[in-house]
C-alpha positions as CSV (number, residue, x, y, z in Angstrom):
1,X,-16.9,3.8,-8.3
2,X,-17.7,1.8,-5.0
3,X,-16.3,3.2,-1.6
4,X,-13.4,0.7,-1.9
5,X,-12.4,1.2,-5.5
6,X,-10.0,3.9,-6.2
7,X,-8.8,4.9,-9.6
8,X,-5.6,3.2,-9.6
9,X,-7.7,-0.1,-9.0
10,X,-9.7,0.5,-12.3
11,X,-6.5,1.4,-14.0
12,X,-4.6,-1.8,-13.0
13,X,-7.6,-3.7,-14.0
14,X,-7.7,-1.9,-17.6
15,X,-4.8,-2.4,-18.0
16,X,-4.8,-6.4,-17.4
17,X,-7.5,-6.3,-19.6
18,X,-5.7,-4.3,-22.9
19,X,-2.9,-6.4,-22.5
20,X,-5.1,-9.3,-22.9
21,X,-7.4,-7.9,-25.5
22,X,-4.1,-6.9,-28.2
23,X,-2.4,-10.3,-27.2
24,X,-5.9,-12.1,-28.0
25,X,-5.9,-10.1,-31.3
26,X,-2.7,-11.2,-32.3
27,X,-1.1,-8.0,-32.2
28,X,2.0,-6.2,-31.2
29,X,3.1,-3.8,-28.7
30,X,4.5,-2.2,-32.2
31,X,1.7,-1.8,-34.3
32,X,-0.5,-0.8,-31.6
33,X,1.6,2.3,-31.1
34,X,2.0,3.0,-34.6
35,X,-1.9,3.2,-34.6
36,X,-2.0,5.3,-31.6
37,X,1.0,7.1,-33.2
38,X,2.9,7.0,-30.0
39,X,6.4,4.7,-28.9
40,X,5.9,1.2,-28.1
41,X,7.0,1.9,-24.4
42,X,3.7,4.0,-23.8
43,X,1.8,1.0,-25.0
44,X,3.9,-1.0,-22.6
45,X,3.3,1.4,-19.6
46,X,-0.6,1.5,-20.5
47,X,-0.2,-2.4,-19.7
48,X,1.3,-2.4,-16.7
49,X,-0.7,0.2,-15.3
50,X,2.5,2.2,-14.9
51,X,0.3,5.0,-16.8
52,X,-3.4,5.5,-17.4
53,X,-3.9,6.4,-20.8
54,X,-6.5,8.9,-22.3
55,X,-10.1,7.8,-22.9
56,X,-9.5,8.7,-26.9
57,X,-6.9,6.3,-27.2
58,X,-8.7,3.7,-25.2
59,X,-11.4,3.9,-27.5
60,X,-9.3,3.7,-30.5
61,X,-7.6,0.3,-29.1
62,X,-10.7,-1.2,-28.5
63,X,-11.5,-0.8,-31.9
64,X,-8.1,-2.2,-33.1
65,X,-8.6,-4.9,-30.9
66,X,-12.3,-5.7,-32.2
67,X,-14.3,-4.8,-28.8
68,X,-18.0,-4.2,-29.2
69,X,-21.0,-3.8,-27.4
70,X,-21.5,-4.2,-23.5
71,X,-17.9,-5.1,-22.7
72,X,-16.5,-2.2,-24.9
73,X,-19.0,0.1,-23.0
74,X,-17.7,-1.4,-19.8
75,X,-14.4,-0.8,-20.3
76,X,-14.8,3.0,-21.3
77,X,-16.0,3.5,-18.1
78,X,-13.7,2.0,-16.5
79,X,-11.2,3.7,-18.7
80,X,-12.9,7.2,-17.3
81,X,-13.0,6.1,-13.8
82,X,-9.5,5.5,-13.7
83,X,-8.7,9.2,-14.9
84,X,-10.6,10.3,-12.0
85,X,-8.4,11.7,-8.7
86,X,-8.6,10.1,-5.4
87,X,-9.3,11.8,-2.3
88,X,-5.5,12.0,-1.8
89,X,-4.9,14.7,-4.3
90,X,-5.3,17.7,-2.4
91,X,-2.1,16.3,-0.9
92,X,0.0,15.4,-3.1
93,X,2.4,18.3,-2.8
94,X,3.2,16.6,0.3
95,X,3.0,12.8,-1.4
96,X,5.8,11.1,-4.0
97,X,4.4,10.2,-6.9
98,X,5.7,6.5,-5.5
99,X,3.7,6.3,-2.6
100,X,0.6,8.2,-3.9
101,X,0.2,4.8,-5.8
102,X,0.2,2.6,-2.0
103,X,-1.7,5.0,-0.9
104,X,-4.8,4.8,-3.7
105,X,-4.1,0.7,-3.4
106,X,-4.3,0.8,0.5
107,X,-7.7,2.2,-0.5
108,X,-9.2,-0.4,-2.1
109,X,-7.8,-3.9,-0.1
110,X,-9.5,-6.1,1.7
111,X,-6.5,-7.1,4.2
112,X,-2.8,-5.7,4.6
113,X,0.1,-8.0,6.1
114,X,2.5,-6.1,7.2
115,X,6.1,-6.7,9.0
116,X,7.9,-3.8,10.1
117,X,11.3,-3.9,11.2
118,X,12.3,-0.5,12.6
119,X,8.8,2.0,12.5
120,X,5.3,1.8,13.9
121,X,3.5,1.4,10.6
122,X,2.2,4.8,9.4
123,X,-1.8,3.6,10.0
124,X,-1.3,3.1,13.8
125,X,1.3,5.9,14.3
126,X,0.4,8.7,16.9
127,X,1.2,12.4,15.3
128,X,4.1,13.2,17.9
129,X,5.3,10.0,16.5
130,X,4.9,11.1,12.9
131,X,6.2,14.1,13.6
132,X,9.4,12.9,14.8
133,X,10.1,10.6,12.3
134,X,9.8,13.5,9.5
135,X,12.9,15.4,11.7
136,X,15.0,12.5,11.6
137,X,15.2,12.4,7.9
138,X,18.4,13.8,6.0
139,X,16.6,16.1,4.2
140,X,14.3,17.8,6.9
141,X,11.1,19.1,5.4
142,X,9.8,21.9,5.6
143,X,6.9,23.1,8.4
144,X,4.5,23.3,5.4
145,X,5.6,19.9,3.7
146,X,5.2,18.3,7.9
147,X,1.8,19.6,8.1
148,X,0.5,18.5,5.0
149,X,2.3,14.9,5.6
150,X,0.9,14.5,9.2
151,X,-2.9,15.3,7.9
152,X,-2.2,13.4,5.1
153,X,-1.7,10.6,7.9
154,X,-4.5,11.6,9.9
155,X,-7.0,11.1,6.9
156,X,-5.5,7.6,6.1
157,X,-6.0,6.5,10.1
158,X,-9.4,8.2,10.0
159,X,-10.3,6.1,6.7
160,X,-9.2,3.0,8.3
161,X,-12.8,1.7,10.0
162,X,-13.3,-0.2,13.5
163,X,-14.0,-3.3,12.1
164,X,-14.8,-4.8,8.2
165,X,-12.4,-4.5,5.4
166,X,-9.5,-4.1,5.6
167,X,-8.3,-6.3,8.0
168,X,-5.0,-5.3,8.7
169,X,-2.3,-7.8,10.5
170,X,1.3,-6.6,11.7
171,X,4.0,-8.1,13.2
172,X,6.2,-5.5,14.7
173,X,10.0,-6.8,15.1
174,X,10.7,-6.0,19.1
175,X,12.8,-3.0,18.5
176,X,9.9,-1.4,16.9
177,X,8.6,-0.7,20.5
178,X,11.8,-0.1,22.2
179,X,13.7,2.5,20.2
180,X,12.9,5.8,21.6
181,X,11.6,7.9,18.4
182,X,10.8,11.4,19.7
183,X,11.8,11.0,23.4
184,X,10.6,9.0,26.5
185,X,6.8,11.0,26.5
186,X,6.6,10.7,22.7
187,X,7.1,6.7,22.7
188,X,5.2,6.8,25.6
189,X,2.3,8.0,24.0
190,X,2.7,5.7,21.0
191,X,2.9,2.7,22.7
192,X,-0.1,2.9,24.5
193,X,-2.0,4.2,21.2
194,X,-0.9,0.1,19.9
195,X,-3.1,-1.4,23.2
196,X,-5.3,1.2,22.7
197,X,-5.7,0.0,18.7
198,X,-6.2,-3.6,19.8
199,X,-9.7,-2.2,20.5
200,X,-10.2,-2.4,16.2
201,X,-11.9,-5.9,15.3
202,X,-10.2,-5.5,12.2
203,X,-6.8,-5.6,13.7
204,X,-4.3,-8.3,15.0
205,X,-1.2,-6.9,16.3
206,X,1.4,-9.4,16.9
207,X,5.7,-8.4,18.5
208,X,8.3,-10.1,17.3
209,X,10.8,-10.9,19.7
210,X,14.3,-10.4,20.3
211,X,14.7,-14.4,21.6
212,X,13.6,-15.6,18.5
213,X,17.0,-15.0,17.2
214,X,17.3,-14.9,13.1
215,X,14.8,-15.2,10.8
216,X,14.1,-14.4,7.2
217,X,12.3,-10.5,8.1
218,X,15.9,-9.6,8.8
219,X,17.0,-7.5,6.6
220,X,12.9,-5.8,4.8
221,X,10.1,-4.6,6.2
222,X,7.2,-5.1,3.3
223,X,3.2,-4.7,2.9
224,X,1.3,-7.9,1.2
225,X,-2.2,-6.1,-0.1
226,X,-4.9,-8.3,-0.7
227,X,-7.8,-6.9,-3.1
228,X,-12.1,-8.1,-3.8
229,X,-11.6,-9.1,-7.2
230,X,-10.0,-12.0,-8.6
231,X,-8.4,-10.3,-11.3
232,X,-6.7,-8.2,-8.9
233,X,-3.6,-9.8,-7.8
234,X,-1.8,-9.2,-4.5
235,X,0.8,-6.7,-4.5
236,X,3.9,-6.6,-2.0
237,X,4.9,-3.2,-1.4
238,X,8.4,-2.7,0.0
239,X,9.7,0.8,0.7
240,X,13.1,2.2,0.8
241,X,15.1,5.6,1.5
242,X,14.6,6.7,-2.1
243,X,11.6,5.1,-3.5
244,X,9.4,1.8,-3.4
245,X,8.9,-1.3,-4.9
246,X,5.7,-3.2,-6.3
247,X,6.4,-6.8,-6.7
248,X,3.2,-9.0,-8.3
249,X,4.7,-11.5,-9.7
250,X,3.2,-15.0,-8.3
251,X,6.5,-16.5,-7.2
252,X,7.5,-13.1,-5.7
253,X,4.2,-13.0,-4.1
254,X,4.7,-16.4,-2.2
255,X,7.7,-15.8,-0.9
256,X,6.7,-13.2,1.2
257,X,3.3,-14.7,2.3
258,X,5.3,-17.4,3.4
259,X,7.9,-14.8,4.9
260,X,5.2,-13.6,6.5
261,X,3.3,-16.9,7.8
262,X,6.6,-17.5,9.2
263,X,6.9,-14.5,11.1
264,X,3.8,-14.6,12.6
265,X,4.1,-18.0,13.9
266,X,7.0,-17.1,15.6
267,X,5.5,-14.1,17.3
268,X,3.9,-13.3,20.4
269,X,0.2,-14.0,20.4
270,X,-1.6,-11.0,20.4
271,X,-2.7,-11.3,23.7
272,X,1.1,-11.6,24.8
273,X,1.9,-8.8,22.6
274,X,-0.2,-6.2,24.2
275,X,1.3,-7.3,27.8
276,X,4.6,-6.7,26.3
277,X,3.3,-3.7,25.0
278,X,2.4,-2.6,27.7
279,X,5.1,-4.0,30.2
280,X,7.4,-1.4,28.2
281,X,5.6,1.6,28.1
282,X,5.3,0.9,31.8
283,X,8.9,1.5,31.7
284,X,9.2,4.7,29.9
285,X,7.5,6.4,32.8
C-alpha cells in the first residue's frame, strides 16, 4: 500500500467494485450468498464496506461474477490489502470500533473541512487539553484507557505533516476558544498551540464569531474528507455522545460543503482569527 492508503481505503474501494461487478452480472444479493453459503446481509455489508470479507470468498465471487486475468489479480490484492491492520491497532483497546474507521479514513485524505462547534478538533488539541476533555465525560475512563487515548492522539498529530496533503481547513464556532476546558493555564496553553499551528502550510484556521448571529452550523459540528481517487467519494463524518455517522450519499454530501462554504465565508479571515486568538489567550493570563 502507498503511505496514504490505509486498509479501510482498499476495502471501500473493493467493495464499490463487487457491488458493481454482481450488479453487472445480473445477479442478486440472494444468490450470491447462497454461493458463498452465507445470509444475504453479509453480501450486503461486503458492499458497503461495512465488513471486509475473507480473501477465499473474494475469490469465489470473482469467479461467480466472471472476473479474469489482470483485473481479477488486481482485485485479490486489493482484497488482501484491505485485511491488513493499520498502524492504529496497537490502540484500539483505547479506540471504538466507530472511530477506528475515521481514524484509518483520516489516513488516507487529501483535505479535511471541518466545523466544530464546542471542542478544539482532536488534530490541533494540546494533551492538557485532551486530557481534560476525557474527565469531563459521564463515564470517566480509566488512567490506562487516558493514556492509551492521549498517545493515540499524539500519533495522529505527529502523522499530520507541515505542509502537503492533507490540507486541513477548520472553522472553530467562537465559543470553541472561550469556554475554559481544563482551567485558565490549560486553555491557555491551547490557545496559543492554534497561533502556534498557523505555522502548518497545510492549515487554514478560520473563528467563527459570536456577531454573526444564526447560521446553519448551529446545531452539528461535522468532518467533509476528501480522498486521491475518483472512485473514492467524500465522506461527512459527524460524531455524537454514543457513536458516529458516515454520510456519502451525493445530495448528503452537498449540503454540507455548502454548510461549510457558508461558514467560512462568514468567518474571520485567518489572519483576523489568529489576532482574536490571540487577543483572548491574552486574557486568560
Amino acid at each position: 500500500m502507498s503511505p496514504r492508503t490505509s486498509p479501510t481505503a482498499r476495502r471501500r474501494r473493493l467493495a464499490a467494485e463487487l457491488r458493481r461487478l454482481r450488479k453487472q452480472a445480473g445477479l442478486t444479493r440472494e444468490q450470491v450468498a447462497e454461493a458463498l453459503m452465507c445470509a444475504p446481509a453479509t453480501v450486503t455489508r461486503y458492499e458497503i464496506a461495512q465488513s471486509g470479507p475473507r480473501v477465499g470468498e473474494v475469490t469465489l465471487m470473482l469467479e461467480i461474477y466472471g472476473v479474469t486475468g489482470e483485473q481479477r489479480d488486481a482485485l485479490l490484492k486489493m482484497a488482501r490489502e484491505a485485511r491488513q491492520r493499520g498502524w492504529w491497532h496497537p490502540y484500539n483497546a483505547a479506540l471504538p470500533e466507530w472511530f477506528e474507521t475515521y481514524v484509518s479514513l483520516e489516513e488516507e485524505a487529501v483535505a479535511i473541512r471541518a466545523y466544530e462547534s464546542e471542542l478544539i478538533p482532536g488534530l490541533l488539541q494540546t494533551e492538557a487539553y485532551t486530557r481534560a476533555t476525557m474527565l469531563t465525560e459521564t463515564t470517566i475512563p480509566t488512567e490506562e484507557e487516558i493514556e492509551r487515548r492521549v498517545a493515540l492522539r499524539k500519533e495522529r498529530q505527529r502523522r499530520f505533516p507541515d505542509e502537503g496533503e492533507p490540507a486541513l481547513w477548520v472553522v472553530l464556532n467562537e465559543a470553541t476558544i472561550r469556554r475554559l476546558v481544563g482551567g485558565r493555564a490549560t486553555m491557555r496553553e491551547q490557545l496559543r498551540h492554534l497561533v502556534d499551528a498557523q505555522r502548518h502550510k497545510n492549515l487554514t484556521l478560520q473563528v467563527l464569531p459570536f456577531e454573526v448571529g444564526s447560521h446553519p452550523g448551529m446545531d452539528t459540528s461535522f468532518s467533509i474528507l476528501e480522498f486521491p481517487e475518483r472512485q473514492d467519494p467524500d465522506v461527512v463524518y459527524v460524531e455524537y455522545r454514543a457513536g458516529c455517522l458516515y454520510l456519502e450519499d451525493p445530495h448528503e454530501v452537498e449540503t454540507y460543503n455548502a454548510i461549510f462554504d457558508h461558514l467560512r465565508a462568514r468567518a474571520l479571515g485567518p489572519d483576523e482569527s489568529c489576532a482574536l486568538i490571540t487577543k483572548v489567550a491574552e486574557e486568560l493570563v
